[in-house]
N, CA, C and O atoms as CSV, one atom per row, in Angstrom:
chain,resi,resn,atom,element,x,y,z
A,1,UNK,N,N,-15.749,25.478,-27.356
A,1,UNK,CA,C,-16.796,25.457,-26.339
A,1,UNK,C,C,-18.039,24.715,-26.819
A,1,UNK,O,O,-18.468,23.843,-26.063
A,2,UNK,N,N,-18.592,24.907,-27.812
A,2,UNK,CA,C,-19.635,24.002,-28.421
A,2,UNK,C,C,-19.374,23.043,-29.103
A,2,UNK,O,O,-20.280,22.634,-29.830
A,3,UNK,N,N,-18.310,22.470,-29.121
A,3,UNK,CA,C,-17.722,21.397,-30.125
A,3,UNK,C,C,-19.052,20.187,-30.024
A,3,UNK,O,O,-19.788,19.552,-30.779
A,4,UNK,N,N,-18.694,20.428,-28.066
A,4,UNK,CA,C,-20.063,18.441,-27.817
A,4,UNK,C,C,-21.603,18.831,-28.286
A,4,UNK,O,O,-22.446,18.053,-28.734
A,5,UNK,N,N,-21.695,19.839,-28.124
A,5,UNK,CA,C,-22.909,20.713,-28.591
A,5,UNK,C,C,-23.736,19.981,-30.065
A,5,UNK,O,O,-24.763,19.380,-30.382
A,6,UNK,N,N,-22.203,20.643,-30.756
A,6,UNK,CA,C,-22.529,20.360,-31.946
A,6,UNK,C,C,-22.920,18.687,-32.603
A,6,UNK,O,O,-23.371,18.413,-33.715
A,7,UNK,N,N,-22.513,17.636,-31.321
A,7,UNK,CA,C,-22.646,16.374,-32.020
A,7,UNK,C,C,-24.119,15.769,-31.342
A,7,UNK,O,O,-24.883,14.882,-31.722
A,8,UNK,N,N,-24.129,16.508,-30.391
A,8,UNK,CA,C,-25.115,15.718,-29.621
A,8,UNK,C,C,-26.601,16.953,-29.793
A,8,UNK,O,O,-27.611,16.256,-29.701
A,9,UNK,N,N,-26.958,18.270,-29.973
A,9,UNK,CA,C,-27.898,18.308,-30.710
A,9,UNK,C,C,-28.197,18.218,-32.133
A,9,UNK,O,O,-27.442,18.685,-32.986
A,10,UNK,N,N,-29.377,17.575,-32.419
A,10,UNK,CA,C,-29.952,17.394,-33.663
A,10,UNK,C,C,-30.852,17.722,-34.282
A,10,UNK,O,O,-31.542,17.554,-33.276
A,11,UNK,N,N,-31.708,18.114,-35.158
A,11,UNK,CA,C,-32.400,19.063,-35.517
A,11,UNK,C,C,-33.075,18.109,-36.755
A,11,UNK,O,O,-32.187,17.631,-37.462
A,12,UNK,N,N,-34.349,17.755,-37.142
A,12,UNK,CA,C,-35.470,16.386,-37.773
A,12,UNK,C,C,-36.424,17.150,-38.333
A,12,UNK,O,O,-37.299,16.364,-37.970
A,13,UNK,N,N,-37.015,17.955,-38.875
A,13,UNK,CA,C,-38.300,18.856,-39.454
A,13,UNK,C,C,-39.361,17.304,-39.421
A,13,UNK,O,O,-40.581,17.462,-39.462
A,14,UNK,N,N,-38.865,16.089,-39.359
A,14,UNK,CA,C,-39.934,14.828,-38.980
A,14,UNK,C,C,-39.977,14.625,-37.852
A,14,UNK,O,O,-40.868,13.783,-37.741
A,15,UNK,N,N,-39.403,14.950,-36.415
A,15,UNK,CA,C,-39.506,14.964,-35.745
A,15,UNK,C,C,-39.059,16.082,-34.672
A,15,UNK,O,O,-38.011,16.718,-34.562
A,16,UNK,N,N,-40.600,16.079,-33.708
A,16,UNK,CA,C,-40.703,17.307,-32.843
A,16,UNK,C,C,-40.857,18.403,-33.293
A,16,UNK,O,O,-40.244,19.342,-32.785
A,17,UNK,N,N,-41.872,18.638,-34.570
A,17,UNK,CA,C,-41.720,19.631,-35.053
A,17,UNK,C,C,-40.511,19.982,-35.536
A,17,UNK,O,O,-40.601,21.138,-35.948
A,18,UNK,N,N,-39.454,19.564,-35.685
A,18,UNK,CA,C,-37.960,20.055,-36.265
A,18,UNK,C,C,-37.341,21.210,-35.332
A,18,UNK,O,O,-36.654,22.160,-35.707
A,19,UNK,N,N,-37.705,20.934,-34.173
A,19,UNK,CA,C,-37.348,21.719,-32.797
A,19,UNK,C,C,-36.024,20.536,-32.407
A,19,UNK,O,O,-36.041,19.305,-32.442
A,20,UNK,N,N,-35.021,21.420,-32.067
A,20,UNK,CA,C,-33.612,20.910,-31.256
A,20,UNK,C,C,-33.751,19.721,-30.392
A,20,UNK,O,O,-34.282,19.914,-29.298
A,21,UNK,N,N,-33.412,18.658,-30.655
A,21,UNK,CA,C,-33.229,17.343,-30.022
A,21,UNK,C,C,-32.256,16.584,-29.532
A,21,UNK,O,O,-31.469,16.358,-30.451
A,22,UNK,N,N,-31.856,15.991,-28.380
A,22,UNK,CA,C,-31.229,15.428,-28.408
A,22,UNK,C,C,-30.688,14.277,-28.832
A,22,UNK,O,O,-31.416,13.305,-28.630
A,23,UNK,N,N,-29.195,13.945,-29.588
A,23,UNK,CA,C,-28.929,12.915,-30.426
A,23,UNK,C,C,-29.761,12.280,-31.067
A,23,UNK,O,O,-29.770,11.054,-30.954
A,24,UNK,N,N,-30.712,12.955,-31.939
A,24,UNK,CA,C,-32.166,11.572,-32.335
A,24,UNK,C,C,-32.938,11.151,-31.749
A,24,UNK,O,O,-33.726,10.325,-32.210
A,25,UNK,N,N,-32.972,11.597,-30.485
A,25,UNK,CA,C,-33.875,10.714,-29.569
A,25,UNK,C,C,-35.111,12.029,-29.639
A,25,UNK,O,O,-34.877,13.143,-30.107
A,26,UNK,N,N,-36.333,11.625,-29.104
A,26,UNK,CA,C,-37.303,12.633,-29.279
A,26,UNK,C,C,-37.702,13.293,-27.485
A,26,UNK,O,O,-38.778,13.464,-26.912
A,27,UNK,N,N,-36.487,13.484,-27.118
A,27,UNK,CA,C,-36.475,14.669,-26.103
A,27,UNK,C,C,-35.784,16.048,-26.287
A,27,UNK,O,O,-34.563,16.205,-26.257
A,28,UNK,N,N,-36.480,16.790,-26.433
A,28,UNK,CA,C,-35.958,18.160,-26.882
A,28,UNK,C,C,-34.791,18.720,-25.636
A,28,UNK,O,O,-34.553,18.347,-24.488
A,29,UNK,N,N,-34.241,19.783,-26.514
A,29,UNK,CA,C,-33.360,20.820,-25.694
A,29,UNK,C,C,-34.255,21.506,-24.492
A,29,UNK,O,O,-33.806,21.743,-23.370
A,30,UNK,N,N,-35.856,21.835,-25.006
A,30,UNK,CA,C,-36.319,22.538,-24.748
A,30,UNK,C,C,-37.018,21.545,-23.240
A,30,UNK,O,O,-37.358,22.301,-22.329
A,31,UNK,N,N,-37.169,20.506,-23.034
A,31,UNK,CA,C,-37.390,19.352,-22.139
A,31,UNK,C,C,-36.331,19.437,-21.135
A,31,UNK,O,O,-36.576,19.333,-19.933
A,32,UNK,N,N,-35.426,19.581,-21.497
A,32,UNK,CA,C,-34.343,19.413,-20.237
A,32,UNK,C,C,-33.961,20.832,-19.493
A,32,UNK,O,O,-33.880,21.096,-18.293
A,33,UNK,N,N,-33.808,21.446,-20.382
A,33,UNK,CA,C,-34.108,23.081,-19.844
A,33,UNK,C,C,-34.974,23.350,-18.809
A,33,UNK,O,O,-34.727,23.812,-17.696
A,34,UNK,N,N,-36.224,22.939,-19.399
A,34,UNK,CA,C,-37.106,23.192,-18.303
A,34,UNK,C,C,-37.309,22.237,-16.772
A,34,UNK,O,O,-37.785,22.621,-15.704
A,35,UNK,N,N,-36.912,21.266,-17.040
A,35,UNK,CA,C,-36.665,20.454,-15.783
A,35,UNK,C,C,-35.284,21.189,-15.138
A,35,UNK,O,O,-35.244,21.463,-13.939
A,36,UNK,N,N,-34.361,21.429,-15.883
A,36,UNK,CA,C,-33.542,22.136,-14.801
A,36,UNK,C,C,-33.909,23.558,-14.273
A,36,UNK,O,O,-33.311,23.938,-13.266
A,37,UNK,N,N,-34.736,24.298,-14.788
A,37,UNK,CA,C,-35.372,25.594,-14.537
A,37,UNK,C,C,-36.265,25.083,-13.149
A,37,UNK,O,O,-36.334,25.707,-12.090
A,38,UNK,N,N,-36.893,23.834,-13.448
A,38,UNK,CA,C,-37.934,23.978,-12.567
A,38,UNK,C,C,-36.434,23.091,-10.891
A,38,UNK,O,O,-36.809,22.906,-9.734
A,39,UNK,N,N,-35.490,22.890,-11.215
A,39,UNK,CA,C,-34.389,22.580,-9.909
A,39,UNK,C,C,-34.543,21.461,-9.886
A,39,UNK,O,O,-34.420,20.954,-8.771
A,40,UNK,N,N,-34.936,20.372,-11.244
A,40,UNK,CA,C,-34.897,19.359,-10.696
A,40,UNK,C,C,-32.816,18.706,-11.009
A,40,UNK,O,O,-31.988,19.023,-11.862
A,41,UNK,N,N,-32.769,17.827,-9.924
A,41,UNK,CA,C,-31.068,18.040,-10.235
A,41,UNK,C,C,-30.635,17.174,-11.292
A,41,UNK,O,O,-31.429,16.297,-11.634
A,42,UNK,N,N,-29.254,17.268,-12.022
A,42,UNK,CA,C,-28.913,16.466,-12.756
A,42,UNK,C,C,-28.947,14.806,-12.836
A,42,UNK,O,O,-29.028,13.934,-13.702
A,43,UNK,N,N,-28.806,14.941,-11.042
A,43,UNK,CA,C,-28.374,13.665,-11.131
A,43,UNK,C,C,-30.180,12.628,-11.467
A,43,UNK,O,O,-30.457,11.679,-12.201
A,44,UNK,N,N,-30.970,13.440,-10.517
A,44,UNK,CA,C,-32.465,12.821,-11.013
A,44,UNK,C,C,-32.630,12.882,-12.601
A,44,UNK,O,O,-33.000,11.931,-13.290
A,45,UNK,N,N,-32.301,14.134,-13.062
A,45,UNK,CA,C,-32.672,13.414,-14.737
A,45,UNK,C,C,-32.250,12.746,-15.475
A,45,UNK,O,O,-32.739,12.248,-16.489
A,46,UNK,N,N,-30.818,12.637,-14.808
A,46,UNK,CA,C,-29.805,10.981,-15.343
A,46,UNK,C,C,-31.043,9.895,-15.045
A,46,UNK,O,O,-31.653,9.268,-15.911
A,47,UNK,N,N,-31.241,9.837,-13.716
A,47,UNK,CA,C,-31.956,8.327,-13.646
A,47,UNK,C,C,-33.649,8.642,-14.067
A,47,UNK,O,O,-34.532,7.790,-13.973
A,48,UNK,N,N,-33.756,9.364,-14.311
A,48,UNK,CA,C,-35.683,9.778,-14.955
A,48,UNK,C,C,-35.160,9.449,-16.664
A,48,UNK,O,O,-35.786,8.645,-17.354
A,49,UNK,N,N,-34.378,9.929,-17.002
A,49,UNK,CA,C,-34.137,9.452,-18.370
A,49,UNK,C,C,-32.513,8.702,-18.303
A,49,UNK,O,O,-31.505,9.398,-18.179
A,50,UNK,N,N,-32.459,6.998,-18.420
A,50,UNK,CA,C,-30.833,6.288,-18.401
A,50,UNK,C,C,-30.499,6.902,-19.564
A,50,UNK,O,O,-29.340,7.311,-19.497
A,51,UNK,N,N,-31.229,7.237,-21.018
A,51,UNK,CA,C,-30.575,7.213,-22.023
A,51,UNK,C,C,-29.930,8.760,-22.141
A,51,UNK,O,O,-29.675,9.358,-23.186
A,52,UNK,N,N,-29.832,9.006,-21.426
A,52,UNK,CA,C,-29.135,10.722,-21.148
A,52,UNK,C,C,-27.974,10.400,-20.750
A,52,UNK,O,O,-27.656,9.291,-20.320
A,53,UNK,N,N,-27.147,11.517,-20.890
A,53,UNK,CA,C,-25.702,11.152,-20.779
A,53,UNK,C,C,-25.159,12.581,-20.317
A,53,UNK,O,O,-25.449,13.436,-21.155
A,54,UNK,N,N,-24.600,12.980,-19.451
A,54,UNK,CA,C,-24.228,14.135,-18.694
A,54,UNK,C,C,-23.875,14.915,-19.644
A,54,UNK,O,O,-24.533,15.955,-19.680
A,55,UNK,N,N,-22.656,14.744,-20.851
A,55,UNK,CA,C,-22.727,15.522,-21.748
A,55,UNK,C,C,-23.623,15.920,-22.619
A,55,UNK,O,O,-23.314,16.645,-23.565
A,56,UNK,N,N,-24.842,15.494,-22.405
A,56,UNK,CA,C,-26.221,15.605,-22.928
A,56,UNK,C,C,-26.789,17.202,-22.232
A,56,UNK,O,O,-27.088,18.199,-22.889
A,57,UNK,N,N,-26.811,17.075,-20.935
A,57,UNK,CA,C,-27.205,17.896,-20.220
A,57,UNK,C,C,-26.114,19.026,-20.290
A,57,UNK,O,O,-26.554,20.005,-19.688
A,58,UNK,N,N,-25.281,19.184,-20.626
A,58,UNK,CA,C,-24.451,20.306,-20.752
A,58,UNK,C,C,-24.034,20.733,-22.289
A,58,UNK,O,O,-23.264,21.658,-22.546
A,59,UNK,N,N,-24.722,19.842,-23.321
A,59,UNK,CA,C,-24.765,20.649,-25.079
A,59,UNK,C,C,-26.332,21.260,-24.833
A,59,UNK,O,O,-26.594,21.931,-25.832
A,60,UNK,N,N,-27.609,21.286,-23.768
A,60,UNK,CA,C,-28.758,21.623,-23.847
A,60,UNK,C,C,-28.149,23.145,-23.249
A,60,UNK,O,O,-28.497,24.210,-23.760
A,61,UNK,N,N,-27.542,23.092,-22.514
A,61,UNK,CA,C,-26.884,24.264,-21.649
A,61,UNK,C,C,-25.988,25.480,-22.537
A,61,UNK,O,O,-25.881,26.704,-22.469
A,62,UNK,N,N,-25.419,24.374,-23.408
A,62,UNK,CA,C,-24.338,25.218,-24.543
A,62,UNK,C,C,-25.156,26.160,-25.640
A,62,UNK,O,O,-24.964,27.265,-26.146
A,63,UNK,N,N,-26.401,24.894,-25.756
A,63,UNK,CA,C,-27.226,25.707,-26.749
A,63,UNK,C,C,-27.954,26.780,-26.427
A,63,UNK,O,O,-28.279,27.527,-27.351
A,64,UNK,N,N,-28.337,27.074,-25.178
A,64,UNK,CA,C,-29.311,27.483,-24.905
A,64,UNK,C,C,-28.777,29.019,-24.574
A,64,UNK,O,O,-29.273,30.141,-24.681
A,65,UNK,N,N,-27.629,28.539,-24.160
A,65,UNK,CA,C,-26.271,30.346,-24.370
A,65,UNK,C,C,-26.352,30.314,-25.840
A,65,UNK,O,O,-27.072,31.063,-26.502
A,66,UNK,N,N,-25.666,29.514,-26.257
A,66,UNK,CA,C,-25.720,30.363,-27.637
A,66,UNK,C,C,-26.919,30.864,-28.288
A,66,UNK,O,O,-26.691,31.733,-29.129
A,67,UNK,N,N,-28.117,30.550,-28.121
A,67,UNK,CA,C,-29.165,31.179,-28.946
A,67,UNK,C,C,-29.229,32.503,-28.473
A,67,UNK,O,O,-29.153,33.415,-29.296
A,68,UNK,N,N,-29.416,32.869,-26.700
A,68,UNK,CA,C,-29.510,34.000,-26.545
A,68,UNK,C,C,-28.512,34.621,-26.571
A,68,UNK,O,O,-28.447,35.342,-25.576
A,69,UNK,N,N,-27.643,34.720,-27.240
A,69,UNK,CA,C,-26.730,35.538,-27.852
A,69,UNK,C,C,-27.136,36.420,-28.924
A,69,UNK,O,O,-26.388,36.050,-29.828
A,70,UNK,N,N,-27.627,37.063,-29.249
A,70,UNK,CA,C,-27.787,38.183,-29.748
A,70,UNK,C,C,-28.712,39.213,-29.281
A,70,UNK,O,O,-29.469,39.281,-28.312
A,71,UNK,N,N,-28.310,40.335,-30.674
A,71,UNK,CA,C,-28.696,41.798,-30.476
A,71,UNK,C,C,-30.680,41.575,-30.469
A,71,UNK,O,O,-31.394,41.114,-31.360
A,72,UNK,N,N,-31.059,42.116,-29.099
A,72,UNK,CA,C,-32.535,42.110,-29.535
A,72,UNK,C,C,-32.460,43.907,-29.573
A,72,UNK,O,O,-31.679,44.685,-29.025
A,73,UNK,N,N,-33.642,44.132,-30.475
A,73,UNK,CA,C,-33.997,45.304,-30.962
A,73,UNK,C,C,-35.364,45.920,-30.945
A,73,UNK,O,O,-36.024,45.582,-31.927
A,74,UNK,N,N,-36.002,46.751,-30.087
A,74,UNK,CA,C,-36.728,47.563,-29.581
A,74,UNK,C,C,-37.098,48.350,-30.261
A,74,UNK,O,O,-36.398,49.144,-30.889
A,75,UNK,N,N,-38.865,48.232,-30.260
A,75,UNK,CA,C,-39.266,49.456,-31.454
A,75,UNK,C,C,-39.885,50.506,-30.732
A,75,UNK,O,O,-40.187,50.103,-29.609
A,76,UNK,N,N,-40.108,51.352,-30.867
A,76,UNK,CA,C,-40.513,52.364,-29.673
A,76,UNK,C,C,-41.591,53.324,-30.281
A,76,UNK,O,O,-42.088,54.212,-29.588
């Protein structure tokens, strides 16, 4: 399931703060997320960004399950 995930995010401590990126390029995971949060559709952020690539938009998606995957823990 994360195989494309794994090739197409990248991770730079020189760039973007060393926050999740796509393939090298300096648009974060965290950039495309939020354009799809806010409904904008795939197909507009294909043509707002050419250098995106559909499997681009679906390793931001892969990642973004897998992080919230885990146990959060409540102090009371």
């Amino acid at each position: 399931m994360f195989k494309s995930m794994n090739k197409r995010i990248t991770f730079n401590p020189e760039q973007c703060g060393g926050r999740p990126c796509i393939r090298g390029m300096r648009i974060r995971v965290k950039d495309v997320l939020d354009l799809l949060a806010a409904k904008v559709s795939r197909k507009e952020i294909l043509e707002d960004y050419p250098y995106l690539e559909e499997a681009d938009i679906d390793a931001c998606l892969e990642y973004a399950a897998a992080e919230t995957d885990h146990p959060v823990l409540l102090v009371s």
